[in-house]
OpenMM code with the backbone's topology and positions (N, CA, C; nanometers):
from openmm import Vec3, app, unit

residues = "UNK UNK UNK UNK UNK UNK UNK UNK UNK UNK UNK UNK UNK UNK UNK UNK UNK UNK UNK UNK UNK UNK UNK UNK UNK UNK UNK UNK UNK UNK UNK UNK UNK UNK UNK UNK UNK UNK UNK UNK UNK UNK UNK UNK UNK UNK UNK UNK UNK UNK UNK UNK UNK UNK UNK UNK UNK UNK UNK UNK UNK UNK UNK UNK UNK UNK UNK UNK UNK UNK UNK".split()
positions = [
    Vec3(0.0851, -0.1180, 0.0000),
    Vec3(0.0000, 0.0000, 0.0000),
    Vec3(0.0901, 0.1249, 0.0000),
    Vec3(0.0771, 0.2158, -0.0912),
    Vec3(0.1208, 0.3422, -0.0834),
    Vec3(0.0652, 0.4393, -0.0315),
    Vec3(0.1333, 0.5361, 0.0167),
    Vec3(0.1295, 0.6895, 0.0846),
    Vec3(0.0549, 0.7536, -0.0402),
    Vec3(-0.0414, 0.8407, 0.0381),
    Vec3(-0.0807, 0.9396, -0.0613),
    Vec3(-0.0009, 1.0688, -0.0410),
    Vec3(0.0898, 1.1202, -0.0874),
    Vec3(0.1307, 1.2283, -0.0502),
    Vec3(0.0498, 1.3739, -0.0461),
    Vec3(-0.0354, 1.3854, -0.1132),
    Vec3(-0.1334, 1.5069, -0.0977),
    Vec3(-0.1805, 1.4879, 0.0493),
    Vec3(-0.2266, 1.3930, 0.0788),
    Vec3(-0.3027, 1.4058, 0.1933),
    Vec3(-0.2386, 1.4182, 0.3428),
    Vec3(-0.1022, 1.3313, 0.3186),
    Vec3(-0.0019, 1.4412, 0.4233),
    Vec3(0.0266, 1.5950, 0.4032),
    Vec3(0.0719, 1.6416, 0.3008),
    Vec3(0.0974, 1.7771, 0.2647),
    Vec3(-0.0397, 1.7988, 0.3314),
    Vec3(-0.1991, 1.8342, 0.2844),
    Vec3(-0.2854, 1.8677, 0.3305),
    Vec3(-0.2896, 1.8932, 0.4976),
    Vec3(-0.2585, 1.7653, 0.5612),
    Vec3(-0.2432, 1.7632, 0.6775),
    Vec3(-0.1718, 1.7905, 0.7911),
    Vec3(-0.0822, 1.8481, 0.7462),
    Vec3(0.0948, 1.9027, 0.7753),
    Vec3(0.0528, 2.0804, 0.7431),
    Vec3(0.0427, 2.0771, 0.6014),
    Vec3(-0.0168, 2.2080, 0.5442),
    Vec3(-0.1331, 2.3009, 0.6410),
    Vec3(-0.1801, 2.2490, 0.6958),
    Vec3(-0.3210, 2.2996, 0.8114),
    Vec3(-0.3166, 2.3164, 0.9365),
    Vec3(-0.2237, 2.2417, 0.9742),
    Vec3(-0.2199, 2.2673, 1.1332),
    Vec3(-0.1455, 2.4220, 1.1528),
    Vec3(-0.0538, 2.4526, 1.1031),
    Vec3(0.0472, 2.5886, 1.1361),
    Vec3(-0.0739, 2.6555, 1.0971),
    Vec3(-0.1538, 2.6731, 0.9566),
    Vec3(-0.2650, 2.7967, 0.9858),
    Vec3(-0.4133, 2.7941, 1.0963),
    Vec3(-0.3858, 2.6819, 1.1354),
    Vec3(-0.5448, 2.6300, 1.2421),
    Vec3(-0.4699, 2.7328, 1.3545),
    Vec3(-0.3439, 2.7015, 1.3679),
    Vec3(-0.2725, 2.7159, 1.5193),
    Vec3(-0.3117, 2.9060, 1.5290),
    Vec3(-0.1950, 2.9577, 1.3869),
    Vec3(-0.1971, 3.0927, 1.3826),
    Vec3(-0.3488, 3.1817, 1.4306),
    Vec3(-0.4617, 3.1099, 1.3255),
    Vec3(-0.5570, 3.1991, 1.3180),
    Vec3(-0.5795, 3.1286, 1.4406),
    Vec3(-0.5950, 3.0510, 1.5760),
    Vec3(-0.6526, 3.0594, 1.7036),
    Vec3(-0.5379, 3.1840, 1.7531),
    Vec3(-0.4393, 3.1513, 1.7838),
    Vec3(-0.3378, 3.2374, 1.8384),
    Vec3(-0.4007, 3.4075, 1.7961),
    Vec3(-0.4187, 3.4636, 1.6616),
    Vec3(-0.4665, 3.5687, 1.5979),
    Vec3(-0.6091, 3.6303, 1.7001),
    Vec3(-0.6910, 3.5491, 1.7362),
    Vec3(-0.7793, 3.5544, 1.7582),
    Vec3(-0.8137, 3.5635, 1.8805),
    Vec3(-0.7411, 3.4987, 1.9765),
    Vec3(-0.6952, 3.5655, 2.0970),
    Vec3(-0.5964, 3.6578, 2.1300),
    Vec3(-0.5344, 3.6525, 2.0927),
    Vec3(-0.4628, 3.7908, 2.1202),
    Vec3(-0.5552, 3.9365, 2.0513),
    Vec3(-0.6396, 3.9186, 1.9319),
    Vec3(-0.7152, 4.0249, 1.9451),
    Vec3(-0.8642, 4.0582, 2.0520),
    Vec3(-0.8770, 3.9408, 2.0826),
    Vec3(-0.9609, 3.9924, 2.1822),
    Vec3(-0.9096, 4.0080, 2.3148),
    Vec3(-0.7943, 3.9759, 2.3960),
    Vec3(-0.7296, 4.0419, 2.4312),
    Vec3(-0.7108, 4.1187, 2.4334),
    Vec3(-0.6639, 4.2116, 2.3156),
    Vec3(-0.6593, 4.3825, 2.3097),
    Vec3(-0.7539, 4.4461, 2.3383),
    Vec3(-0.8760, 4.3919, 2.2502),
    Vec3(-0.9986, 4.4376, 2.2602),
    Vec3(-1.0710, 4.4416, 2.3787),
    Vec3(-1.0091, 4.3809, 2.4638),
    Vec3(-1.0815, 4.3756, 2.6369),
    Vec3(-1.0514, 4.5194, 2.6863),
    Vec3(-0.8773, 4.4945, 2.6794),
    Vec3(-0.7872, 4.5922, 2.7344),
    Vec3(-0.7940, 4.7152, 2.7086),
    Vec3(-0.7967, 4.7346, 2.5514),
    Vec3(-0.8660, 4.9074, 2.4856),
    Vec3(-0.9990, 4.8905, 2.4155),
    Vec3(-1.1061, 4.8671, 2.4952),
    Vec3(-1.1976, 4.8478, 2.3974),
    Vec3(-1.2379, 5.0019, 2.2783),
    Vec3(-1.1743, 5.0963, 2.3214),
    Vec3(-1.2078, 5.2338, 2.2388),
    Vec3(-1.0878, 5.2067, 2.0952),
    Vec3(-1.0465, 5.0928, 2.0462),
    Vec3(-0.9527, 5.0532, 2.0097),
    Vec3(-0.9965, 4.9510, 1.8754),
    Vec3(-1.1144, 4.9129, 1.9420),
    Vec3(-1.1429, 4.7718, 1.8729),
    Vec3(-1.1592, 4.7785, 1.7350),
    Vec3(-1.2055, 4.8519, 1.6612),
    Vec3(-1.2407, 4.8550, 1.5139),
    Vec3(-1.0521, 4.8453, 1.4472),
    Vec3(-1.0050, 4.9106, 1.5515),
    Vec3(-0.8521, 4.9117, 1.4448),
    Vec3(-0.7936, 4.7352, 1.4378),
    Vec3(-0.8048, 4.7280, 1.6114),
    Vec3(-0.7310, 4.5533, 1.5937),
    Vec3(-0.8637, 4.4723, 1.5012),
    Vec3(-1.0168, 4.4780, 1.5169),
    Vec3(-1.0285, 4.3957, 1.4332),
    Vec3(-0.9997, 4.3932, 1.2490),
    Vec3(-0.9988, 4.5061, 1.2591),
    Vec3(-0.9089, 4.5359, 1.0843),
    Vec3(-0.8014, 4.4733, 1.1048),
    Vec3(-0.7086, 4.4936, 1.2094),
    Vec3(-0.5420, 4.4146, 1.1449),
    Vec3(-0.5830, 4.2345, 1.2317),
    Vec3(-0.6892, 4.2098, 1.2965),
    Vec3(-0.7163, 4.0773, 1.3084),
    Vec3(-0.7738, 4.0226, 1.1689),
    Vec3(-0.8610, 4.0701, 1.1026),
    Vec3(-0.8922, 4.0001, 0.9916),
    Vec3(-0.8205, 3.9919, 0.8542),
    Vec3(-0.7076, 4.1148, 0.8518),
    Vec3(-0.5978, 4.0953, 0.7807),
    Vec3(-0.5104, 3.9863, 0.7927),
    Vec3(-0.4359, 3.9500, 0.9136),
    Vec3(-0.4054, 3.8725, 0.9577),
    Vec3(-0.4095, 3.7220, 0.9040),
    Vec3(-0.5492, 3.6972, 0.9788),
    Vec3(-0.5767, 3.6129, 0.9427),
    Vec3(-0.6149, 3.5643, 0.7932),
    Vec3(-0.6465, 3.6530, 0.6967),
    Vec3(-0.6140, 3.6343, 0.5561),
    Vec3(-0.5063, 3.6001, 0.5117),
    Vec3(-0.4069, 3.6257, 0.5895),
    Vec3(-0.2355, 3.6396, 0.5869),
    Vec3(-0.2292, 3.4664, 0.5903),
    Vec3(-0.2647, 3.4294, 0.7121),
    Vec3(-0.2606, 3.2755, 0.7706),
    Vec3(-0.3188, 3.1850, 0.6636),
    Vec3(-0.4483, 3.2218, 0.5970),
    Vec3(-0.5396, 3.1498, 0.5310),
    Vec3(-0.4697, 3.0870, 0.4002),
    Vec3(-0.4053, 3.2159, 0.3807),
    Vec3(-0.3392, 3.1979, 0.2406),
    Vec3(-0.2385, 3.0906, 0.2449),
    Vec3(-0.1747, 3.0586, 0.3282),
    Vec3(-0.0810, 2.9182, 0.3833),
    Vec3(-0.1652, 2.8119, 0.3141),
    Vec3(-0.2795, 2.7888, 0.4286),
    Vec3(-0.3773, 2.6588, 0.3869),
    Vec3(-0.4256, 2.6547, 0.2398),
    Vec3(-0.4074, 2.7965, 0.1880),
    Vec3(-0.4583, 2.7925, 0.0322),
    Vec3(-0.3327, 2.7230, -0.0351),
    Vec3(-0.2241, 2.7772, -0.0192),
    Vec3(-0.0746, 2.6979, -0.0834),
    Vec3(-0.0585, 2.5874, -0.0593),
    Vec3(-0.0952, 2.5503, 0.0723),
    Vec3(-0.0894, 2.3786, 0.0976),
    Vec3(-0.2230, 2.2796, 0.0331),
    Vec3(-0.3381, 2.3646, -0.0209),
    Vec3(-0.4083, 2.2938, -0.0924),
    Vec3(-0.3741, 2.2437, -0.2484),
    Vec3(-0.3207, 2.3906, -0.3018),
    Vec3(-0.2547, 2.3777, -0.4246),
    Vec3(-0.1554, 2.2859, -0.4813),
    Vec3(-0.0581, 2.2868, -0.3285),
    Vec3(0.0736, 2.1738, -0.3405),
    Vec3(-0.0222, 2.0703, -0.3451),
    Vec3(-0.1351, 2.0413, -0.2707),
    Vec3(-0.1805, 1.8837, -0.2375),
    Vec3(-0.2165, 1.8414, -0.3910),
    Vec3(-0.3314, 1.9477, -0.4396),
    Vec3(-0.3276, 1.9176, -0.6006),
    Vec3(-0.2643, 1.8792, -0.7000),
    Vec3(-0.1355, 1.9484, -0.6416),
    Vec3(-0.0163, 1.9065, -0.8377),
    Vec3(0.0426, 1.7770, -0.7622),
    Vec3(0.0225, 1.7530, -0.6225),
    Vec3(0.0686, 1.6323, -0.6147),
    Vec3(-0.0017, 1.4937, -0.6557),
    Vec3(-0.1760, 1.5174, -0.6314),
    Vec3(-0.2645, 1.4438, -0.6318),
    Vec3(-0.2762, 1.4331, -0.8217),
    Vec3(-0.2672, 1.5126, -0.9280),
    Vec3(-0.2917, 1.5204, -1.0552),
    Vec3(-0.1835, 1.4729, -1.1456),
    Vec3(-0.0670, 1.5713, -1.1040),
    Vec3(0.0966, 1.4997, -1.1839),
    Vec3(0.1986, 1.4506, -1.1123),
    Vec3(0.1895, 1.3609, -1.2042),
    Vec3(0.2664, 1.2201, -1.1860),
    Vec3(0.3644, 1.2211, -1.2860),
] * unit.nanometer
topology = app.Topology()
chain = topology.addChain("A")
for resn in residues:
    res = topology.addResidue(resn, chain)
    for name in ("N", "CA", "C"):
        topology.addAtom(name, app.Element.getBySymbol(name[0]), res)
C-alpha cells in the first residue's frame, strides 16, 4: 500500500494555519478587552491577519493538487 502524498501535505499544510488563526484571535480579543475604544482598528489588522494565515492553507491545498494530478 502506498502513501498518498497530498493528503499528508494537506495535513501538515493545516495545522500551522489552524494554530496561527486561534493564536490571531486571541490575542485580538485580548486587546480588545484591554482598549476596547480601540477595537475597530485591531479587528481590521485581526482580519488581515488572518487572511495572511489562510493563504498558507490555500498553498498547501494547491501543493496537495499538483501532487494528487501529476505524476
Amino acid at each position: 500500500m502506498t502513501q498518498d502524498p497530498s493528503a499528508f501535505t494537506m495535513a501538515i499544510g493545516t495545522i500551522g494555519p489552524a494554530l496561527a488563526i486561534g493564536m490571531i484571535g486571541v490575542a485580538a480579543l485580548i486587546g480588545m478587552a484591554r482598549n476596547p475604544e480601540n477595537s475597530g482598528k485591531i479587528q481590521i489588522a485581526m482580519i488581515v491577519a488572518i487572511a495572511f494565515a489562510e493563504a498558507i492553507a490555500i498553498y498547501a491545498l494547491v501543493i496537495a493538487l499538483i501532487l494528487k494530478f501529476v505524476k
